[in-house]
C-alpha positions as CSV (number, residue, x, y, z in Angstrom):
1,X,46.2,-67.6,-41.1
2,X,45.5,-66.5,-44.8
3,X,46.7,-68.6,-47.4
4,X,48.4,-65.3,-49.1
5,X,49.2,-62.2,-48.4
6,X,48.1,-59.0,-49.9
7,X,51.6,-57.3,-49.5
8,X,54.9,-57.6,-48.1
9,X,56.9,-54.8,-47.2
10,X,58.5,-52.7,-44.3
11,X,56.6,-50.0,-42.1
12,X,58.8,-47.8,-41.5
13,X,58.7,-44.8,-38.7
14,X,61.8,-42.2,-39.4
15,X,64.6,-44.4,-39.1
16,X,63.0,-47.5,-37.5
17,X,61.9,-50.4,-40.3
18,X,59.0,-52.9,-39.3
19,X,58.9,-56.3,-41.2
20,X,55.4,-56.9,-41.9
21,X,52.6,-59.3,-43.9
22,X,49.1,-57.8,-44.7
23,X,46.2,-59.9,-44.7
24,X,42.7,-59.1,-45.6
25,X,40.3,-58.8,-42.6
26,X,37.0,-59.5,-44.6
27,X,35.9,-61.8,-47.1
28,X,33.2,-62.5,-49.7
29,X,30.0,-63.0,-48.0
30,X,27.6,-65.7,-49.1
31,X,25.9,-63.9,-52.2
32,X,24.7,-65.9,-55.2
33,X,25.8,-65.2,-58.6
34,X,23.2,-66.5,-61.5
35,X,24.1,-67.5,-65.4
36,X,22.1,-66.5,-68.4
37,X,20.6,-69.5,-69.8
38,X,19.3,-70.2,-72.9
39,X,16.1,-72.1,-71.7
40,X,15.4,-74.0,-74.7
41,X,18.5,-75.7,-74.9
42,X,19.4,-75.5,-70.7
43,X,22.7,-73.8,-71.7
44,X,24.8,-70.7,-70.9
45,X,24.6,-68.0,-73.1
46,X,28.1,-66.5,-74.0
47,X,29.0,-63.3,-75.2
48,X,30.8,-61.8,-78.5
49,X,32.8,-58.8,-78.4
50,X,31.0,-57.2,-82.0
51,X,31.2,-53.6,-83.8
52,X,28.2,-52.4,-84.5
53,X,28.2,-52.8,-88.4
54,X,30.9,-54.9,-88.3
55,X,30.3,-58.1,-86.5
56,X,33.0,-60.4,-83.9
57,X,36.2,-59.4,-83.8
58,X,39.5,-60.4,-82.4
59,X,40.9,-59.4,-79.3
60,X,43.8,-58.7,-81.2
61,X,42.6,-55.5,-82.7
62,X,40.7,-54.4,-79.1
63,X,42.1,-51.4,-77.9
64,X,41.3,-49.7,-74.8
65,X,40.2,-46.0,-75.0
66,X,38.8,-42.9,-73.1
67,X,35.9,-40.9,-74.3
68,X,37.1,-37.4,-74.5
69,X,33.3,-36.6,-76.1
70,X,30.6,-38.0,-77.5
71,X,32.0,-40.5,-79.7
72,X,35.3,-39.6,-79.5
73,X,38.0,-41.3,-77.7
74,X,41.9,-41.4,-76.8
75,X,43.3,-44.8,-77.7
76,X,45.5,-46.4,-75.4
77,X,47.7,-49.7,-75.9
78,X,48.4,-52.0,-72.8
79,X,51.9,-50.8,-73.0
80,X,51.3,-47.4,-73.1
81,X,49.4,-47.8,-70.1
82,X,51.8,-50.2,-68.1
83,X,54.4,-47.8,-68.5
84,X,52.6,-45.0,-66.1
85,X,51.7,-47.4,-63.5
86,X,53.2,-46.7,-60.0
87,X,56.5,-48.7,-59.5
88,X,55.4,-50.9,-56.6
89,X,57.3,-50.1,-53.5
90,X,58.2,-52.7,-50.5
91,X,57.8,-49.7,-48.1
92,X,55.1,-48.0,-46.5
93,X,56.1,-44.3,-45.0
94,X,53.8,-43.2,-42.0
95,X,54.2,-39.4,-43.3
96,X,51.9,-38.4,-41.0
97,X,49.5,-39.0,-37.4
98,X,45.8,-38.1,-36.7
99,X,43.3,-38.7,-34.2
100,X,42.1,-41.6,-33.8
101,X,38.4,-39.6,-34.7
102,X,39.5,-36.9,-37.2
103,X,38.8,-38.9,-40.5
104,X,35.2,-39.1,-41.3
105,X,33.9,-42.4,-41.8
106,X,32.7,-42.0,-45.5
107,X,36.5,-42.4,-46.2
108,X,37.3,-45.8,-45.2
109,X,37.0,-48.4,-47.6
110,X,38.2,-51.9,-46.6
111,X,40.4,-53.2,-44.0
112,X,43.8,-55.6,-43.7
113,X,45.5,-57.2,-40.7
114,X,49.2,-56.1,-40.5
115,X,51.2,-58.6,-38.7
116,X,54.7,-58.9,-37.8
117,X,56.9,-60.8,-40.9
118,X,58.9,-63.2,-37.9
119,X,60.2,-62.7,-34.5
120,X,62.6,-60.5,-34.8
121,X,60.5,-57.4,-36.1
122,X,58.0,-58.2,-33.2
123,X,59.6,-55.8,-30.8
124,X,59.0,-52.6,-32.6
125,X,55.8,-53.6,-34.1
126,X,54.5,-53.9,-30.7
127,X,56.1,-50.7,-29.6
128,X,54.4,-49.2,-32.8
129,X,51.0,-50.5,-31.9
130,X,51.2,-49.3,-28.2
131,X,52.2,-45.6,-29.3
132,X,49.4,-45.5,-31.6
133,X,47.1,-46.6,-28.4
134,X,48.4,-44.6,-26.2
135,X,49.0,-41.5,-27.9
136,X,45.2,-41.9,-29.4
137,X,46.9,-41.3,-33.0
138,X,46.2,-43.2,-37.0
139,X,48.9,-43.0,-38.6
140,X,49.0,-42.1,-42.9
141,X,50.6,-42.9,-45.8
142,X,50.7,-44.4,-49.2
143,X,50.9,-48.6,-50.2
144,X,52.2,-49.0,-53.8
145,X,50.4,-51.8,-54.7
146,X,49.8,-53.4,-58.1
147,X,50.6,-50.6,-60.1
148,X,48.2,-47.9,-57.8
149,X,48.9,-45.8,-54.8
150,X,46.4,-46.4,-52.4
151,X,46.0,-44.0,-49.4
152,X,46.2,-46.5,-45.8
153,X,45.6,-45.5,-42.2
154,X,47.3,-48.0,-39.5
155,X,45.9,-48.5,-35.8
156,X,46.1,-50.7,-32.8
157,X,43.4,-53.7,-33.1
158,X,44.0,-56.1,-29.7
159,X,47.3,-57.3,-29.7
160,X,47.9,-56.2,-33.5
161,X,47.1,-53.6,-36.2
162,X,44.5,-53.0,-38.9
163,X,45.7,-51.1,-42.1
164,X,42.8,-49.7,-43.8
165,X,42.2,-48.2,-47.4
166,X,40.8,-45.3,-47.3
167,X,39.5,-43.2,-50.4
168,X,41.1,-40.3,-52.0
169,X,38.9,-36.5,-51.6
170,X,37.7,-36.5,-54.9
171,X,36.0,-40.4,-54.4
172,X,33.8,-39.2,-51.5
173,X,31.1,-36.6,-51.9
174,X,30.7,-33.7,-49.6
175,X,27.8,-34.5,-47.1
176,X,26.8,-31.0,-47.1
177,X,25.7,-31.7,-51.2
178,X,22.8,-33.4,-49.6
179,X,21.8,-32.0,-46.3
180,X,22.5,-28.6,-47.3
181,X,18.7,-28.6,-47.6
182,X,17.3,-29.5,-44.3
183,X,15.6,-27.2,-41.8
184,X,17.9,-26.6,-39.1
185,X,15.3,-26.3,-36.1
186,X,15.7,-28.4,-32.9
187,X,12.8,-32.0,-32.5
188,X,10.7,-31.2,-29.9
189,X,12.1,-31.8,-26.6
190,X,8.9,-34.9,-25.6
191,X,9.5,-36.5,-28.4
192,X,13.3,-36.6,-28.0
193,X,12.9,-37.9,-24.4
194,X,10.7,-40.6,-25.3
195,X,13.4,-41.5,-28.8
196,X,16.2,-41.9,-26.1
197,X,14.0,-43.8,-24.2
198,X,13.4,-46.7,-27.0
199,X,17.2,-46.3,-27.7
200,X,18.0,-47.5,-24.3
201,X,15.6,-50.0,-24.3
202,X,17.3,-51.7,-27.2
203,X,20.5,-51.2,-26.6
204,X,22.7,-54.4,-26.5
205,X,26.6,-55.2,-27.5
206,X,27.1,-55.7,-30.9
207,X,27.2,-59.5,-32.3
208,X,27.2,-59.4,-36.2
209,X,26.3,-63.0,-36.3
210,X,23.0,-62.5,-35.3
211,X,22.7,-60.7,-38.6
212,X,21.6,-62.4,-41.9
213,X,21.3,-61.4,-45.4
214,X,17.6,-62.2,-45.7
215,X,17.2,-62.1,-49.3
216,X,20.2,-64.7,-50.1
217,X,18.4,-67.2,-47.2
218,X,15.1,-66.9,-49.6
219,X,17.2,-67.7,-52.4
220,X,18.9,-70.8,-50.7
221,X,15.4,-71.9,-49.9
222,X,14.0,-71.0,-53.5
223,X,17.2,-73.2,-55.0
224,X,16.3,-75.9,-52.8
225,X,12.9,-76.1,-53.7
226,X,13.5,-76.3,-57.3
227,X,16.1,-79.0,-57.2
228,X,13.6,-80.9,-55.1
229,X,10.6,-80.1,-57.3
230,X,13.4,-81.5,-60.9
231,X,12.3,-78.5,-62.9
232,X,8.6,-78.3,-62.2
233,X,8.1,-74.5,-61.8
234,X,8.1,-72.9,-58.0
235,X,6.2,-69.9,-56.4
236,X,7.6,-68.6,-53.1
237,X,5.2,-67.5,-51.1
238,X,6.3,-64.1,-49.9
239,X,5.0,-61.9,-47.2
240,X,4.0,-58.5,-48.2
241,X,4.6,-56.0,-44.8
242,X,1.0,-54.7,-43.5
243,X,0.7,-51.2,-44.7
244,X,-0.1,-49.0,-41.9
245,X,-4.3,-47.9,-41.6
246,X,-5.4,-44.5,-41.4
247,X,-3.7,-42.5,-44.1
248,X,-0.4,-41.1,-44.3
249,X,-0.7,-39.1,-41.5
250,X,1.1,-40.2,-38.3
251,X,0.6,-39.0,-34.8
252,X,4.3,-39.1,-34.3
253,X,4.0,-38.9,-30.4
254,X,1.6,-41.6,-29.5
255,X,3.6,-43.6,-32.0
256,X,6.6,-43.3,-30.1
257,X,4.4,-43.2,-26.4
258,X,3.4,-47.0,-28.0
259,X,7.0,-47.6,-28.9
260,X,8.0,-47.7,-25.6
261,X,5.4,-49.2,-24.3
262,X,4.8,-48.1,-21.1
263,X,3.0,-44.9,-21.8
264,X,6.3,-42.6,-22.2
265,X,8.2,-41.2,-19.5
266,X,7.4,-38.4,-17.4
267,X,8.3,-35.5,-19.2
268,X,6.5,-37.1,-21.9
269,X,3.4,-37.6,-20.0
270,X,2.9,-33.9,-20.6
271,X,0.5,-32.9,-22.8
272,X,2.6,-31.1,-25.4
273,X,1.5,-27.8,-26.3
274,X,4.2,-25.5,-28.7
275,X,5.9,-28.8,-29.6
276,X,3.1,-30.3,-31.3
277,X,3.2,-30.5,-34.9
278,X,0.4,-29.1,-37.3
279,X,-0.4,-32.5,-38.7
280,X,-1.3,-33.7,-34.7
281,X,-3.1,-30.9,-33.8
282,X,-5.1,-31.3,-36.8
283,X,-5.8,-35.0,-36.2
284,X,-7.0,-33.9,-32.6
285,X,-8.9,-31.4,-33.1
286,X,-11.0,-33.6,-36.0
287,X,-11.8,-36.4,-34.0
288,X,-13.0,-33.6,-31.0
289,X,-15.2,-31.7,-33.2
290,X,-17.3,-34.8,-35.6
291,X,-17.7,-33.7,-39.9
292,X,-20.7,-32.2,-40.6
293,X,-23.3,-34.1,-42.7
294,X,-23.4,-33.0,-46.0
295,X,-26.7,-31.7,-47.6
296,X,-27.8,-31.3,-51.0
């Protein structure tokens, strides 16, 4: 169990009241953070908060202020700005049910375990979490916390619920800003036979701890190295990926036929006619019909 928890509060459906702790379901993962350093000396180099023609100041005269225009700015005292912060609220209102499906996943943000504050609100929590399931529904509504409204989603997780924060309209742009471009024409049907094939072929359950952030293991190794070497200067030795021979152009179907492995499937084994792109046909025909030699 998490030393603290995120909130404390009530769920509440209509007139039923839930008793509940929020804990966060993820954590930091193992990045490394790095110091200046002033490499004469070997020590950190700190920062001054300076005005340009001016020099250090105090935080005392330090305001905080929004540019309005270039150079121009709306100054704000701490006060000021405490005194519009969101009153936080021990409730959270499910205002409203979705499907499970209907929010798109550029919306979510970061999840939190919602568990049950002691044994007498376990009743309706579970009753809560197995009308979610079987009704197929996320509940909505809005956590007060620290001074911020955030926007939440609840749904059923095994035996519990996950709370999730998910970002208001205007923090998500429209997909359609960037795809809006792209030919809408159908991949030839081969190709897309033999791309299902290598999909199925690799398909396996998910286990995230067979991932690893390979850049932070090179950096373990890298720190190690150097603490073992006492400040003698290290060179990693990195691989450099083997850039593909014969151009940039790409015989996309014998690149996927070798994918697989076996040759393709059967539809596959067709020699594709309509479906075959310019750049293929191109590649073909050269190597049928050898360059002619030149002459002065």
């Amino acid at each position: 169990m998490a030393a603290r928890a995120y909130w404390q509060g009530q769920i509440r459906l209509a007139l039923v009241s839930i008793p509940v702790e929020i804990y966060p379901a993820t954590r930091s993962g193992a990045a490394i953070s790095f110091r200046q350093i002033h490499e004469p000396t070997g020590k950190p180099i700190r920062y001054e908060k300076v005005v340009a023609g001016v020099g250090p100041v105090d935080r005392d005269e330090i305001l905080k202020g929004y540019e309005i225009s270039k150079g121009n700015y709306v100054l704000l005292e701490d006060e000021e700005i405490e005194a519009v912060k969101i009153e936080s609220r021990k409730t959270l209102d499910l205002v409203q049910f979705v499907e499970a499906d209907a929010i798109d996943v550029l919306y979510y943000e970061k999840p939190y375990f919602v568990l049950p504050a002691d044994d007498l609100a376990e009743e309706a929590y579970a009753v809560l979490r197995d009308a979610l399931r079987e009704t197929k529904k996320v509940g909505l509504g809005q956590l007060s916390v620290r001074g911020r409204e955030q926007l939440v989603s609840l749904k059923p997780c095994g035996r519990g619920l996950v709370l999730e924060v998910l970002r208001y309209a205007d923090e998500v742009t429209r997909a359609q800003t960037y795809f809006r471009a792209l030919p809408d024409a159908q991949a030839d049907a081969d190709m897309l036979d033999l791309a299902r094939t290598i999909i199925d072929k690799k398909t396996a359950p998910f286990k995230p701890e067979e991932f690893h952030d390979r850049y932070v293991d090179a950096l373990h190794r890298l720190i190690d190295k150097k603490k073992k070497a006492k400040g003698k200067r290290v060179i990693e030795d990195v691989e450099e990926p083997a850039s593909p021979r014969g151009g940039n152009v790409i015989d996309l179907m014998a690149a996927l036929k070798k994918s697989v492995g076996d040759g393709g499937s059967r539809s596959a084994a067709k020699k594709p006619t309509a479906g075959k792109s310019p750049a293929s046909a191109t590649k073909a025909t050269a190597k049928r019909q050898p360059a002619k030699r030149r002459t002065a």
